[in-house]
C-alpha positions in Angstrom: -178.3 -293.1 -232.2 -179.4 -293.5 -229.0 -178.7 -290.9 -226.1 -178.0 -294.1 -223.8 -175.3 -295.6 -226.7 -173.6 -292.0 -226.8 -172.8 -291.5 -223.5 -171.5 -295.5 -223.1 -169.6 -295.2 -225.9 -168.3 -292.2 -224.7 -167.6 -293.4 -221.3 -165.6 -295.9 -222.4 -163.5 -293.9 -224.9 -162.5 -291.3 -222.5 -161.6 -294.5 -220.0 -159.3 -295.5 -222.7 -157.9 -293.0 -223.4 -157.2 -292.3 -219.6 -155.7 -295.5 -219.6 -157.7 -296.8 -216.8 -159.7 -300.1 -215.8 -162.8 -300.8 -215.6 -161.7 -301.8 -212.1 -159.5 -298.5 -211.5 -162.3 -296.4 -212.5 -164.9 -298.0 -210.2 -162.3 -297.8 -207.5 -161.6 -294.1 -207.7 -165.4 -293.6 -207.9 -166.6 -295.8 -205.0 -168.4 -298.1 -207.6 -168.4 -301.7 -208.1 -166.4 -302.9 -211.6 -169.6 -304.9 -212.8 -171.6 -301.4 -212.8 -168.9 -299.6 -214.7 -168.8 -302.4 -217.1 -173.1 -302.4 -217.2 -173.1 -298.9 -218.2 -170.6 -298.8 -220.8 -173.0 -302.2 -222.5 -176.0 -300.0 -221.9 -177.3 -302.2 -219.2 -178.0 -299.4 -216.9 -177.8 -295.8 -217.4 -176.0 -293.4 -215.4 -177.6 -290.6 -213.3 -176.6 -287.0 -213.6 -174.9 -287.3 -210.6 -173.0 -290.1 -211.7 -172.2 -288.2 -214.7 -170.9 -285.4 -212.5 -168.3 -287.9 -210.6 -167.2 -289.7 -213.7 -166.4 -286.7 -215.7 -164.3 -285.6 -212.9 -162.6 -288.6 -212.3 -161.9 -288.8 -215.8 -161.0 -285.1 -215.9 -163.9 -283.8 -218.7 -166.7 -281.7 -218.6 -169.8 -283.2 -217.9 -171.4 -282.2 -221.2 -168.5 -284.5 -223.4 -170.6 -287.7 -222.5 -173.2 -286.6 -225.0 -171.2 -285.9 -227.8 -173.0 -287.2 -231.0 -171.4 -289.1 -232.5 -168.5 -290.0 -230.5 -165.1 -289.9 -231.6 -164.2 -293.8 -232.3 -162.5 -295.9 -229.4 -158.8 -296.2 -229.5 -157.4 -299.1 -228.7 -156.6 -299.8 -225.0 -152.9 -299.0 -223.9 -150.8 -301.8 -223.8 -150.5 -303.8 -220.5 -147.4 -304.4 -218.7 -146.9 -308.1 -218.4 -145.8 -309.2 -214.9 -142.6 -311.1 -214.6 -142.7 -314.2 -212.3 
């Protein structure tokens, strides 16, 4: 598998799991919510820096984005529905 599917895979499992957005993600770490979503479809790949703020947004080690192969995704949390 490639390095670049490991780590978005990965990204977006431990998001999950967090129970976070897309959109709260980028929020806590200053990024735009297209970008978060472009590295967990492999459009881009993050830099080591990037790495370094993610993981500790997400509170993980650095080093847990290249675990091969990742664990599989759970399914998101449910969403609260908003009443009108």
């Amino acid at each position: 598998m490639k390095l670049r599917t490991v780590v978005a895979q990965n990204l977006r499992r431990m998001r999950h799991i967090k129970g976070m957005s897309q959109e709260e993600l980028a929020a806590h770490a200053g990024l735009y919510r297209t970008y978060v979503g472009h590295l967990e479809r492999e459009v881009h790949s993050p830099t080591v820096d990037m790495l370094e703020k993610l993981a500790e947004i997400l509170d993980v080690a650095p080093t847990d984005f290249f675990i091969d192969p990742p664990p599989p995704i759970p399914p998101p949390p449910p969403r609260k529905r908003k009443r009108a």
